[in-house]
One Martini backbone bead per residue (centre of mass of N, CA, C, O) as a GRO file, in nm:
protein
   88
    1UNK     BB    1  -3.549 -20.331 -11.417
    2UNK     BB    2  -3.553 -20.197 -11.119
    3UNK     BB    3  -3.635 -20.347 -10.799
    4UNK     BB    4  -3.877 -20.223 -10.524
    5UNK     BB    5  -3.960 -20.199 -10.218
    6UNK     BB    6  -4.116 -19.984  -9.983
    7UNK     BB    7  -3.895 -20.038  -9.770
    8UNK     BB    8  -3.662 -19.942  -9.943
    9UNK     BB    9  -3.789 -19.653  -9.959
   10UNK     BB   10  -3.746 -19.595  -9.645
   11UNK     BB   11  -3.420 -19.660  -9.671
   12UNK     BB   12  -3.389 -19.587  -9.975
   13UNK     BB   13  -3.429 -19.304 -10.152
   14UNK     BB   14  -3.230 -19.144 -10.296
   15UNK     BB   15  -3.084 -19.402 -10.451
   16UNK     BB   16  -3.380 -19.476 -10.637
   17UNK     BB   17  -3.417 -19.199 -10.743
   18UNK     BB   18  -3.148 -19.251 -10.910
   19UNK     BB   19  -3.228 -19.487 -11.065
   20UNK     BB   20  -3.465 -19.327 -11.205
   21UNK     BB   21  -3.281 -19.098 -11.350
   22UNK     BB   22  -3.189 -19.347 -11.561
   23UNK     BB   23  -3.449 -19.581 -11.484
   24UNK     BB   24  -3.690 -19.716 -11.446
   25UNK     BB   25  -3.867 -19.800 -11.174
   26UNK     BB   26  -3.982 -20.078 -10.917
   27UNK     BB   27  -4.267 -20.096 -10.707
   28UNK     BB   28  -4.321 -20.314 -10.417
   29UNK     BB   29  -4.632 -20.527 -10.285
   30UNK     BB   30  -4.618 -20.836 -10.196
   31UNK     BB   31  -4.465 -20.878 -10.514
   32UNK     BB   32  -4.616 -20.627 -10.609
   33UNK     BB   33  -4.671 -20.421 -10.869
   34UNK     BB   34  -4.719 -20.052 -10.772
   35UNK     BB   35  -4.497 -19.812 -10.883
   36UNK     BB   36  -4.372 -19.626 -11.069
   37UNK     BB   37  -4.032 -19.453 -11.166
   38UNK     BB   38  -3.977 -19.175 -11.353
   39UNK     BB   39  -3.876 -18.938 -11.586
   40UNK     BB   40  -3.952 -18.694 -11.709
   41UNK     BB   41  -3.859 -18.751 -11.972
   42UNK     BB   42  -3.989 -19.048 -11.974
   43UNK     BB   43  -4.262 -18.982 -11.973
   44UNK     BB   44  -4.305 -18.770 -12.221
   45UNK     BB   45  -4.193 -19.022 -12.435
   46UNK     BB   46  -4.435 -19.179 -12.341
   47UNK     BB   47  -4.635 -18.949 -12.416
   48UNK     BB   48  -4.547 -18.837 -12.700
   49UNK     BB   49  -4.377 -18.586 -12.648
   50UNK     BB   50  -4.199 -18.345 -12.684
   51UNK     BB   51  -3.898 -18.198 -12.628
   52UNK     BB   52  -3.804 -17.969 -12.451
   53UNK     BB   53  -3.544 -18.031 -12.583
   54UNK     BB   54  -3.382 -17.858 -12.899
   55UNK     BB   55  -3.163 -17.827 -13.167
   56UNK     BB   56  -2.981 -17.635 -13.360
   57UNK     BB   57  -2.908 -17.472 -13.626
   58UNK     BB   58  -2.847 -17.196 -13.790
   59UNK     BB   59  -3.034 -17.271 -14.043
   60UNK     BB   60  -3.270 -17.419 -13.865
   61UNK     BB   61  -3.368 -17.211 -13.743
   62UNK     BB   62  -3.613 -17.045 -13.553
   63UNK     BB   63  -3.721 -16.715 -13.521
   64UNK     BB   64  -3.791 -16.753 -13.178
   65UNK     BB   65  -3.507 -16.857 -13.132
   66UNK     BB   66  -3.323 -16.665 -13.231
   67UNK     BB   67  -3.449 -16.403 -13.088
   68UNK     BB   68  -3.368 -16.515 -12.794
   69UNK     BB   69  -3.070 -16.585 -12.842
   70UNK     BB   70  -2.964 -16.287 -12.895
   71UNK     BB   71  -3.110 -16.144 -12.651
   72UNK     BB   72  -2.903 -16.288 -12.461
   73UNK     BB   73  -2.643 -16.210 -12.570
   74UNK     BB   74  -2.688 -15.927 -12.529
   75UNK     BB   75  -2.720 -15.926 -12.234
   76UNK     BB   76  -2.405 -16.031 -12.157
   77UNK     BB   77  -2.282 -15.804 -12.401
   78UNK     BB   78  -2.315 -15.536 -12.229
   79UNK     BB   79  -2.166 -15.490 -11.980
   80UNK     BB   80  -1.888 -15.498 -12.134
   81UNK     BB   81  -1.944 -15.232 -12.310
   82UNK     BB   82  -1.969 -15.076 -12.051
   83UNK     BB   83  -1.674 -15.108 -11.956
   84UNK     BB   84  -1.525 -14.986 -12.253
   85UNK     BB   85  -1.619 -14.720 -12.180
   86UNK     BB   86  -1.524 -14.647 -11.909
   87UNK     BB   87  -1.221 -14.694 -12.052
   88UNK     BB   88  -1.242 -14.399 -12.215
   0.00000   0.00000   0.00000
C-alpha cells in the first residue's frame, strides 16, 4: 500500500487520488497513519456489499434485469426503424 503524508496531498493531490484508484493509499501526519483513501467499489467489497456491476449470461439472467436490457435496446432501435419507415 503507498503511504503519503498530508503535505503530499497539498502537493499532489491529482497523483495520490489516482493512486487511490487502483488501491487504496495510506495518508500520515508526524508518521502516524491518520486517513485511508480508496475506490468506491474497494469500499463495497470491504463492507460486505454486492458489486454494483454484475453480468449474466442471456440463460441465467433475472427477469427485470432482461425486461431493462430488452427496454433498452428497443430505445435504440427505435430510430433506426423510424428512419427505414421514412424511405419508403
Amino acid at each position: 500500500m503507498k503511504q503519503y503524508t498530508f503535505s503530499d496531498m497539498n502537493r499532489s493531490s491529482g497523483e495520490i487520488l489516482e493512486a487511490a484508484m487502483i488501491e487504496p493509499v495510506v495518508l500520515t501526519k508526524h508518521g502516524k497513519e491518520k486517513l485511508f483513501v480508496l475506490s468506491a467499489r474497494d469500499y463495497h467489497r470491504m463492507r460486505g456489499e454486492p458489486s454494483p456491476t454484475k453480468s449474466y449470461s442471456l440463460h441465467d439472467m433475472p427477469d427485470d434485469v432482461h425486461e431493462e436490457l430488452m427496454s433498452g435496446l428497443g430505445a435504440i432501435l427505435e430510430p433506426v426503424k423510424d428512419d427505414a419507415r421514412d424511405d419508403v
